[in-house]
KEKE-3310 file (N, C-alpha, C; in steps of 0.2 Angstrom, whole numbers, plus 5000, padded with zeros to 4 digits):
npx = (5455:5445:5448:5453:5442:5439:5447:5446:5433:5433:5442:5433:5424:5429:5434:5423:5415:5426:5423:5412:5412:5420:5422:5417:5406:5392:5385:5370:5361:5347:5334:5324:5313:5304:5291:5291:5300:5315:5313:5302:5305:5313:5310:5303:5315:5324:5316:5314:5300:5290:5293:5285:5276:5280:5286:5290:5283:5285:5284:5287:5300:5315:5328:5339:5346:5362:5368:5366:5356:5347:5344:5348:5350:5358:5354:5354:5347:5336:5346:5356:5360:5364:5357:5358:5348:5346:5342:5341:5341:5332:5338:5327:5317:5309:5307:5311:5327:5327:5340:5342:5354:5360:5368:5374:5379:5390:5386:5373:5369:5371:5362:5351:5346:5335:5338:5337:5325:5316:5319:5314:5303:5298:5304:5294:5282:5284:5286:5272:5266:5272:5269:5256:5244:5233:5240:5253:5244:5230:5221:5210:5218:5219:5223:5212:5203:5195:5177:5164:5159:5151:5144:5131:5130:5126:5131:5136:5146:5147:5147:5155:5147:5136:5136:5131:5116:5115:5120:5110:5100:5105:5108:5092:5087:5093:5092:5076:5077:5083:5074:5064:5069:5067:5078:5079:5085:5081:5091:5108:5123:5131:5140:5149:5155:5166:5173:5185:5186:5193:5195:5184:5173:5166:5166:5151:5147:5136:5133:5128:5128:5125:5119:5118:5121:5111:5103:5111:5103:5094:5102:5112:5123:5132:5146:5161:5171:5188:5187:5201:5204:5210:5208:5214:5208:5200:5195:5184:5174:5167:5161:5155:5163:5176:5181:5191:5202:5204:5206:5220:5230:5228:5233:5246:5249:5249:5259:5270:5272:5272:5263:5249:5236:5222:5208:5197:5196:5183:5169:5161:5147:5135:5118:5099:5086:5073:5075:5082:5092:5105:5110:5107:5117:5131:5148:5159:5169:5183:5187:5201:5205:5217:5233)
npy = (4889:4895:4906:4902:4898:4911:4918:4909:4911:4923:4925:4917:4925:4938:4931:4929:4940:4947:4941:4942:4955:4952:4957:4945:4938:4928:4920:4916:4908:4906:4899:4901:4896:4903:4905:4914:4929:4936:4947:4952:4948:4955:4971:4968:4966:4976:4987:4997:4999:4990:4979:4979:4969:4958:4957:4949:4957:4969:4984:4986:4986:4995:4998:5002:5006:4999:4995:4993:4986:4981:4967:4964:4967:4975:4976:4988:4980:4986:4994:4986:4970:4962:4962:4952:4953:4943:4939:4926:4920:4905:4888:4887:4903:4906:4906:4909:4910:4916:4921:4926:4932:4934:4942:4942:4944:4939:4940:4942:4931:4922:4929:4920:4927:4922:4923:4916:4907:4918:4922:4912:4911:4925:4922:4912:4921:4929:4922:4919:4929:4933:4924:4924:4927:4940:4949:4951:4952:4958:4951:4935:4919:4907:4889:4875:4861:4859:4858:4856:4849:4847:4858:4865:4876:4892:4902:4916:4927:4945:4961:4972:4984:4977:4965:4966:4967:4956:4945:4943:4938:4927:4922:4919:4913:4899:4898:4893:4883:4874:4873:4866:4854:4851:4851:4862:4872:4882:4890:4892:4890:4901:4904:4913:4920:4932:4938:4946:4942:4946:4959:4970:4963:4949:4935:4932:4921:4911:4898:4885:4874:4857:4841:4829:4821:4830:4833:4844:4856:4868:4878:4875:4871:4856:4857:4848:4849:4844:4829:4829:4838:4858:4876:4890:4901:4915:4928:4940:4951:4964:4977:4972:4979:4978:4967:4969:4972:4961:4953:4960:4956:4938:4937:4942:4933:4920:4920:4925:4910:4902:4896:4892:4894:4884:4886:4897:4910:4911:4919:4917:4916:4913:4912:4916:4912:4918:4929:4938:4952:4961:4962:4950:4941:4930:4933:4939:4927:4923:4912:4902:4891:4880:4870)
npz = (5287:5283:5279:5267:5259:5259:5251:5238:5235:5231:5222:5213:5211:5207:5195:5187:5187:5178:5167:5162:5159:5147:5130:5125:5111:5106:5091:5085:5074:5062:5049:5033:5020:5010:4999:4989:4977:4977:4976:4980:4994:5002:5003:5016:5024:5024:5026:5041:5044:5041:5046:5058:5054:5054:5064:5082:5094:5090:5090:5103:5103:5100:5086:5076:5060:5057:5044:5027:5013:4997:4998:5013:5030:5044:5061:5075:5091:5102:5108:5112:5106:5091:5075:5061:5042:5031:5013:5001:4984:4980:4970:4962:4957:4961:4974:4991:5002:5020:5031:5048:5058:5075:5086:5105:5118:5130:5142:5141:5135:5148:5155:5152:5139:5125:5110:5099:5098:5098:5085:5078:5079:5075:5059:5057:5056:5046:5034:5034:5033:5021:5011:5007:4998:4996:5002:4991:4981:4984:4981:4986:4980:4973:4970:4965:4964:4951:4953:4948:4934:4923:4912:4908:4893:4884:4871:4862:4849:4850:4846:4855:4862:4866:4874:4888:4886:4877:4887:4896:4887:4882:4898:4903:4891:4893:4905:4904:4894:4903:4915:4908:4906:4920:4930:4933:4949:4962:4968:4960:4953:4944:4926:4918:4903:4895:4884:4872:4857:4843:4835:4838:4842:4853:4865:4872:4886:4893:4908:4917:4931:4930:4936:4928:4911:4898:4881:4867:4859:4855:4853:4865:4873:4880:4892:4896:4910:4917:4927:4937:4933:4936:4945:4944:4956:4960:4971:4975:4982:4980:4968:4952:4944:4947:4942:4931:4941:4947:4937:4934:4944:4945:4933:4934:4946:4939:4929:4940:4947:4936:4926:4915:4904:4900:4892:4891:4904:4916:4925:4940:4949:4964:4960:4968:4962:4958:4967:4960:4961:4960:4973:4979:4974:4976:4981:4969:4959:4952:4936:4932:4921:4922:4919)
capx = (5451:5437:5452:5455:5437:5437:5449:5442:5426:5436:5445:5428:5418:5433:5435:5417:5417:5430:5419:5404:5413:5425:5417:5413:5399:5390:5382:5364:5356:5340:5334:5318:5313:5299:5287:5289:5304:5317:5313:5297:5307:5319:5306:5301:5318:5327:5314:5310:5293:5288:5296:5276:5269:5281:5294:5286:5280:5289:5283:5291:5306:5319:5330:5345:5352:5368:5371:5356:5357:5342:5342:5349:5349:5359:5351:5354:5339:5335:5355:5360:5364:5365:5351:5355:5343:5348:5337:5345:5337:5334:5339:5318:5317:5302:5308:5319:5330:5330:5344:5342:5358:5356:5374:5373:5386:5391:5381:5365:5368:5370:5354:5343:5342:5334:5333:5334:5315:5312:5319:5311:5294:5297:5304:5288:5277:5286:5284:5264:5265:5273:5265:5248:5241:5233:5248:5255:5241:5227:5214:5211:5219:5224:5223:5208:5202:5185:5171:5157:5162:5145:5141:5128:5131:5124:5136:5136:5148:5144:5150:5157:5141:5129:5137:5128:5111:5116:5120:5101:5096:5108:5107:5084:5085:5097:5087:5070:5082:5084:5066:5062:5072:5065:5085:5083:5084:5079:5098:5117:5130:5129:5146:5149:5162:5164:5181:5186:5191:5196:5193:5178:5170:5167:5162:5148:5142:5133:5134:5125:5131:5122:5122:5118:5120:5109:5107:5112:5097:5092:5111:5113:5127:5135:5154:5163:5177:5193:5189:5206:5206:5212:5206:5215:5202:5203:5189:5183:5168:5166:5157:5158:5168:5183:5186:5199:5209:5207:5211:5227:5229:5228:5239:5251:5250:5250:5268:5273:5270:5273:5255:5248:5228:5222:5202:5194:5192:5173:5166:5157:5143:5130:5110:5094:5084:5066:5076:5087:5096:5113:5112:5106:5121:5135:5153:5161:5172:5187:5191:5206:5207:5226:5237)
capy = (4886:4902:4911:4899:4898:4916:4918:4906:4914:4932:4924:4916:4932:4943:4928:4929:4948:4950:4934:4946:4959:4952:4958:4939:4938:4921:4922:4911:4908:4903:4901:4897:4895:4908:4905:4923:4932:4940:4957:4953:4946:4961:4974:4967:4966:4981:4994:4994:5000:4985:4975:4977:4964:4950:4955:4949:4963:4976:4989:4987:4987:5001:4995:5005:5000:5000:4992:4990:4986:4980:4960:4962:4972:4974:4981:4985:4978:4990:4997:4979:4965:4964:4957:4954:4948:4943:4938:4922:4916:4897:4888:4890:4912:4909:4906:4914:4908:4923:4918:4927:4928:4937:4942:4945:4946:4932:4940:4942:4925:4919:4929:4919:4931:4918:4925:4909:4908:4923:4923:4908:4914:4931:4919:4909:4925:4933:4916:4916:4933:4933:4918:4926:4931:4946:4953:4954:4954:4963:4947:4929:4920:4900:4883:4872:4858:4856:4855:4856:4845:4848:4863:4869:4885:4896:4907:4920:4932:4951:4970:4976:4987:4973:4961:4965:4964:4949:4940:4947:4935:4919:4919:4919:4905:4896:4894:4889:4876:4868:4872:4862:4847:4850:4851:4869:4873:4888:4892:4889:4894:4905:4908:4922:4923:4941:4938:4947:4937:4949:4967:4974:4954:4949:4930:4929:4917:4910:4892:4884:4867:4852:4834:4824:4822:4833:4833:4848:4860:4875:4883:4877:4864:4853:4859:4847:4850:4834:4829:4829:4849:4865:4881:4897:4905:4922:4929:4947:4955:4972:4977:4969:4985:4976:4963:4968:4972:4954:4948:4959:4951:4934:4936:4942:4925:4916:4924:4924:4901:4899:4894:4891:4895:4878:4887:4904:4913:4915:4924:4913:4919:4909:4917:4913:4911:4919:4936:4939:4958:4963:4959:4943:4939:4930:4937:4935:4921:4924:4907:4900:4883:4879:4864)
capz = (5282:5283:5276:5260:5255:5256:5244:5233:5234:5230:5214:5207:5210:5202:5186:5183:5184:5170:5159:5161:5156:5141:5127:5120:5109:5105:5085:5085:5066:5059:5041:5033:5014:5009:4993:4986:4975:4982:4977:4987:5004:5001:5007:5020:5028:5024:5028:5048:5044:5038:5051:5060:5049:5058:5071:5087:5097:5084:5095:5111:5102:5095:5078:5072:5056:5054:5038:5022:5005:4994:5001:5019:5034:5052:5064:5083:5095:5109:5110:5115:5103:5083:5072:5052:5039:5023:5008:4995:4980:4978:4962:4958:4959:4965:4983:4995:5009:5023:5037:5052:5063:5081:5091:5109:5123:5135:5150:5139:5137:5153:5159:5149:5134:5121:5102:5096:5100:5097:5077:5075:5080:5068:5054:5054:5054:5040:5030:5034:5029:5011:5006:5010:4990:4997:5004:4988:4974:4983:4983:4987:4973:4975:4965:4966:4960:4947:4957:4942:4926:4918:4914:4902:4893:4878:4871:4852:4848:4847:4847:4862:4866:4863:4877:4891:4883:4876:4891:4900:4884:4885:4902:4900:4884:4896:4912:4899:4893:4909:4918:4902:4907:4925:4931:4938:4955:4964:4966:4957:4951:4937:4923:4913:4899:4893:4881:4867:4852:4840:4837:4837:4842:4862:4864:4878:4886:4901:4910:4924:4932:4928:4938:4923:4906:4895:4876:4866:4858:4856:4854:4871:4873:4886:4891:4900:4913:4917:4935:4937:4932:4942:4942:4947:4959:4962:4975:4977:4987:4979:4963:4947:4941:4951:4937:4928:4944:4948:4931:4932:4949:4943:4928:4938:4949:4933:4926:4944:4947:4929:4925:4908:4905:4896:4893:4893:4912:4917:4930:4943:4955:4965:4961:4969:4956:4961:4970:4955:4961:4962:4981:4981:4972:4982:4980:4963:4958:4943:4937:4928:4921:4919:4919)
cpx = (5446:5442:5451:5448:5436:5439:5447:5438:5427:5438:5440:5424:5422:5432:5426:5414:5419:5425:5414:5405:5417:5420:5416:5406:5397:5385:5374:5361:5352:5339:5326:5317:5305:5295:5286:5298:5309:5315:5307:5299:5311:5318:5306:5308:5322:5322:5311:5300:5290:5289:5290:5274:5271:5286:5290:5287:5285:5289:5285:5297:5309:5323:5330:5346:5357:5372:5366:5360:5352:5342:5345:5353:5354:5357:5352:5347:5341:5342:5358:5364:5359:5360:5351:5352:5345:5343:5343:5342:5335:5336:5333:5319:5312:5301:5312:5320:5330:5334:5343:5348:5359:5365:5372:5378:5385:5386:5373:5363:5365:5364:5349:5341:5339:5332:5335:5327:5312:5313:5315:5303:5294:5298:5296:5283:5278:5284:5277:5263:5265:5271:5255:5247:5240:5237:5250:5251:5233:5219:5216:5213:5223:5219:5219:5205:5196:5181:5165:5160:5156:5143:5134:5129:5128:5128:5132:5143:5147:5149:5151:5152:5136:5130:5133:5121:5109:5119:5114:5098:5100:5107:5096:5086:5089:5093:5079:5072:5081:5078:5063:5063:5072:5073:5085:5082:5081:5087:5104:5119:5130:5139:5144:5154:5160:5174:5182:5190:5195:5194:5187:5172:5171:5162:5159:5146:5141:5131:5130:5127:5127:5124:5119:5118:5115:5110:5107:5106:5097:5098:5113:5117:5132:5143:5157:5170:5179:5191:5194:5209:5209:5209:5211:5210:5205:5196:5189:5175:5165:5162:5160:5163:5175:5186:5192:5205:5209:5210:5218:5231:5230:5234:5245:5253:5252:5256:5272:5275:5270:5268:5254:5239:5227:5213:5201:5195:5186:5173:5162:5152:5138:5122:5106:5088:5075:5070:5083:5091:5101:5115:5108:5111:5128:5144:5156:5169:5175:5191:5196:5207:5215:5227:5236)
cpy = (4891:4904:4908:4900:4906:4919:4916:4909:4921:4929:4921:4923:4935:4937:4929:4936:4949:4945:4938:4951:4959:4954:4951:4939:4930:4925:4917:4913:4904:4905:4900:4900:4900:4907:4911:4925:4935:4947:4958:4955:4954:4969:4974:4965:4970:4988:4991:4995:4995:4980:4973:4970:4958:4951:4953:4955:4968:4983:4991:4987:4992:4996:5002:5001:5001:4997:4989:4990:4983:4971:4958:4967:4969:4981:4981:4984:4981:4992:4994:4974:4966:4959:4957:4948:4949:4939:4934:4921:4911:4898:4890:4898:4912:4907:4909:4911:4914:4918:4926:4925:4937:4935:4946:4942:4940:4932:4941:4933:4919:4920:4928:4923:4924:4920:4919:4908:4912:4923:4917:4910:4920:4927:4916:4915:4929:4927:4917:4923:4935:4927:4919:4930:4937:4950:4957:4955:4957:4957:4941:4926:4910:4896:4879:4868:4859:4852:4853:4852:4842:4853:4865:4876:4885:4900:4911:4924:4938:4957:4970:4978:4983:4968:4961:4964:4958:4944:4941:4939:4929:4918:4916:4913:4901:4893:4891:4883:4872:4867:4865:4853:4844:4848:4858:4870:4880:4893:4886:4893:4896:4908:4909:4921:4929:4939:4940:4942:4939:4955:4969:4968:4954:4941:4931:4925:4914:4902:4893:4875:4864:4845:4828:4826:4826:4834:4839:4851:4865:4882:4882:4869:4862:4856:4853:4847:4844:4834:4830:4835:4852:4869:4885:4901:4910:4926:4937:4948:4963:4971:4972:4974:4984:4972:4964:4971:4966:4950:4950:4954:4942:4932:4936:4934:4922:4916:4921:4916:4898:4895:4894:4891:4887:4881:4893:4906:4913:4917:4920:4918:4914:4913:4910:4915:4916:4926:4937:4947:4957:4961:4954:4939:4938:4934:4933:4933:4922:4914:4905:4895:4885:4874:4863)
cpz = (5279:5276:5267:5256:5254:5250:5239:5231:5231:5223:5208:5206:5204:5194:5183:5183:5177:5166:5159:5157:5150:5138:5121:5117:5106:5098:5085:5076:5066:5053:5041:5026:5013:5001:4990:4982:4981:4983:4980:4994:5003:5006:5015:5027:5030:5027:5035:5048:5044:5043:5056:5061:5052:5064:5075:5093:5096:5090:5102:5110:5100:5092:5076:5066:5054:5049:5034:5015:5004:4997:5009:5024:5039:5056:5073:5087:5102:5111:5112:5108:5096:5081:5063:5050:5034:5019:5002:4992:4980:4971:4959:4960:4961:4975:4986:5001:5012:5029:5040:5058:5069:5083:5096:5111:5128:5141:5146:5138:5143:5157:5155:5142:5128:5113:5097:5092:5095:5087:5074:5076:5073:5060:5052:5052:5047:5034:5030:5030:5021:5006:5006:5002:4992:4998:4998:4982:4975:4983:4987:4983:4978:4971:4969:4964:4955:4950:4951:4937:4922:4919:4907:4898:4885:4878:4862:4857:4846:4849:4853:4866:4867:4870:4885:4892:4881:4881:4894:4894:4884:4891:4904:4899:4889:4900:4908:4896:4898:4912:4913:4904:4913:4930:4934:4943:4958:4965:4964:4955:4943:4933:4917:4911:4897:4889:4874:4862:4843:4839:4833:4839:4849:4863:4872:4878:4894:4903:4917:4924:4930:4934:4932:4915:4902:4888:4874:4861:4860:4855:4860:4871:4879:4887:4897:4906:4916:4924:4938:4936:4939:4941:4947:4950:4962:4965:4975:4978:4985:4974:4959:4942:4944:4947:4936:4933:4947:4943:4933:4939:4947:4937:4929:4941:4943:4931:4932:4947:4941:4928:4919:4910:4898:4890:4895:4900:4909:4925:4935:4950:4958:4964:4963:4964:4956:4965:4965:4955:4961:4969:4985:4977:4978:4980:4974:4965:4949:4943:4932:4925:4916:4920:4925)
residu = (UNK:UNK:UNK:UNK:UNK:UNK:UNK:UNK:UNK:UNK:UNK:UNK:UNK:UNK:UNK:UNK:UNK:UNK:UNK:UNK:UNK:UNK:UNK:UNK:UNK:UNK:UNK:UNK:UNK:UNK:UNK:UNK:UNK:UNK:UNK:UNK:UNK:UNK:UNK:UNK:UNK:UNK:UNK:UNK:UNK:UNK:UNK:UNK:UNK:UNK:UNK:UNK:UNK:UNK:UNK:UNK:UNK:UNK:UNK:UNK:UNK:UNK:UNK:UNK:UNK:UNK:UNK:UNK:UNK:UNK:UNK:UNK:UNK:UNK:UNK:UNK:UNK:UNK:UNK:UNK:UNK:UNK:UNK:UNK:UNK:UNK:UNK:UNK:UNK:UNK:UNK:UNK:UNK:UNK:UNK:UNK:UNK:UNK:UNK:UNK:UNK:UNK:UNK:UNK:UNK:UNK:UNK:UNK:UNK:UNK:UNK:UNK:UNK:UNK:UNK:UNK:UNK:UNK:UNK:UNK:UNK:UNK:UNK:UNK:UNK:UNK:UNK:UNK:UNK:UNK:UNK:UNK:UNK:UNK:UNK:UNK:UNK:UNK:UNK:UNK:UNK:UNK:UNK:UNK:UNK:UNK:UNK:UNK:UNK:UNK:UNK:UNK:UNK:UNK:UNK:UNK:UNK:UNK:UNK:UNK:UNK:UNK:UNK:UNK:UNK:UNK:UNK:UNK:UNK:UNK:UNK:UNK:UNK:UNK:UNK:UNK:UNK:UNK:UNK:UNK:UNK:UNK:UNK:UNK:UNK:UNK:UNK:UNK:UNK:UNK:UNK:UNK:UNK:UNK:UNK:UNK:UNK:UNK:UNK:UNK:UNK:UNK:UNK:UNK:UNK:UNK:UNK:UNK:UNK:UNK:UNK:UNK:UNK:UNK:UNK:UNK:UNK:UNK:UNK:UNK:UNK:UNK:UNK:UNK:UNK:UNK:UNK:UNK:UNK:UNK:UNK:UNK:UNK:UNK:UNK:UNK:UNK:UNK:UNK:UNK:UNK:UNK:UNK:UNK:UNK:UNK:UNK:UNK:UNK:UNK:UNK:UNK:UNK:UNK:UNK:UNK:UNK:UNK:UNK:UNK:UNK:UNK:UNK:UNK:UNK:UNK:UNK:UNK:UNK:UNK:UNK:UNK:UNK:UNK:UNK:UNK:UNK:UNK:UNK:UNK:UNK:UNK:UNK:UNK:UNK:UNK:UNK:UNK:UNK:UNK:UNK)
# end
């Protein structure tokens, strides 16, 4: 009997040797839909450098490639099992399918290797990544409802060089408007247009919220925004000489989500009204109303 089980026990070890060692390999995949172009996702799969921003613990790893072209990569992971990522279109361009499919070996298998997990973990960080505006336009930049839907503003058109001068005096006659009507606060929010409307001509003009009705006087007239509105908000923290890299920023967005402007941009800041510098201003605000 000793004898029989030993054989036994001799025929499982050897069958399970050679199953260790056939070179079977088991394929695992995962997808995940991404809000960005392809020639965004494309990047971010094909070159390892970049691989940082989502692989999980990128750094503890090695990655060969052994096979790239401009939307999809194979690469080996640590001298063991194969890992490609490819980049699809949706029918919308403005999304991307990336699949991620993982080949290991029957014994990586067996001892527990799980990159299942693990690509679904990377998949979600690459997702948080490339949907992150910053990432690819360098600001804050997302859709928001209209909070103010009164605004007062004074506005003129003047020469180019005349516009900053001329807002120093709309924004003045503006705030005496409303002191007047006993409606100004100590702080709010303060908008700024600065738009050119043909050449050699720049329409300024300067707004302050309002919570009620007011009549029109003085050149100063109510504007109202739909409750119902959006804006394109695009945030920046630096000087005011950063504008027009947030507008290009922003347009970009606009092109890229098929957006339509319904209303001029203005410029949004919050002042305290009695410390009036440059740095009692809060961080400026580019806004968009669109559809």
């Amino acid at each position: 009997m000793k004898k029989i089980i030993f054989i036994v026990g001799g025929i499982l070890v050897l069958v399970l040797g050679l199953w260790l060692a056939w070179p079977c390999r088991f394929t695992i995949s995962r997808e995940v839909v991404i809000k960005v172009s392809v020639f965004d996702a494309g990047p971010q799969l094909t070159d390892i450098a970049n691989w940082r921003h989502w692989y999980p613990d990128a750094a503890r790893h090695t990655f060969v490639i052994t096979a790239n072209n401009p939307a999809a990569v194979v690469a080996k992971v640590d001298n063991s099992s194969y890992l490609s990522l490819t980049a699809m279109p949706e029918r919308d361009v403005n999304y991307t399918r990336i699949r991620a499919t993982r080949i290991i070996s029957l014994g990586e298998w067996i001892r527990g290797a799980t990159p299942g997990g693990e690509m679904e973990v990377g998949l979600d960080s690459l997702k948080r990544f490339l949907e992150d505006p910053v990432t690819h336009y360098g600001f804050e930049i997302s859709i928001q409802p209209v909070k103010d839907t009164l605004v007062m503003t004074k506005r003129d058109t003047v020469a180019p060089d005349q516009v900053n001068a001329r807002f120093v005096m709309l924004q003045q006659q503006l705030l005496n408007y409303l002191e007047k009507h006993r409606v100004l606060s100590s702080s709010f929010d303060l908008y700024m247009v600065n738009e050119p409307v043909k050449e050699g001509r720049v329409l300024v003009a300067a707004g302050i919220p309002v919570s009620r009705l007011l009549p029109d006087g003085e050149g100063v007239e109510l504007l109202k925004f739909p409750a119902n509105g959006r804006l394109l908000v695009g945030r920046y923290h630096g000087p005011f000489s950063a504008l027009p890299d947030l507008r290009r920023a922003m347009d970009k967005y606009m092109q890229d989500q098929h957006l339509m402007k319904v209303a001029l941009p203005f410029t949004k800041t919050h002042v305290k009204l009695f410390e009036m510098s440059q740095a009692d201003f809060d961080p400026y605000e580019l806004d968009y109303p669109i559809y």
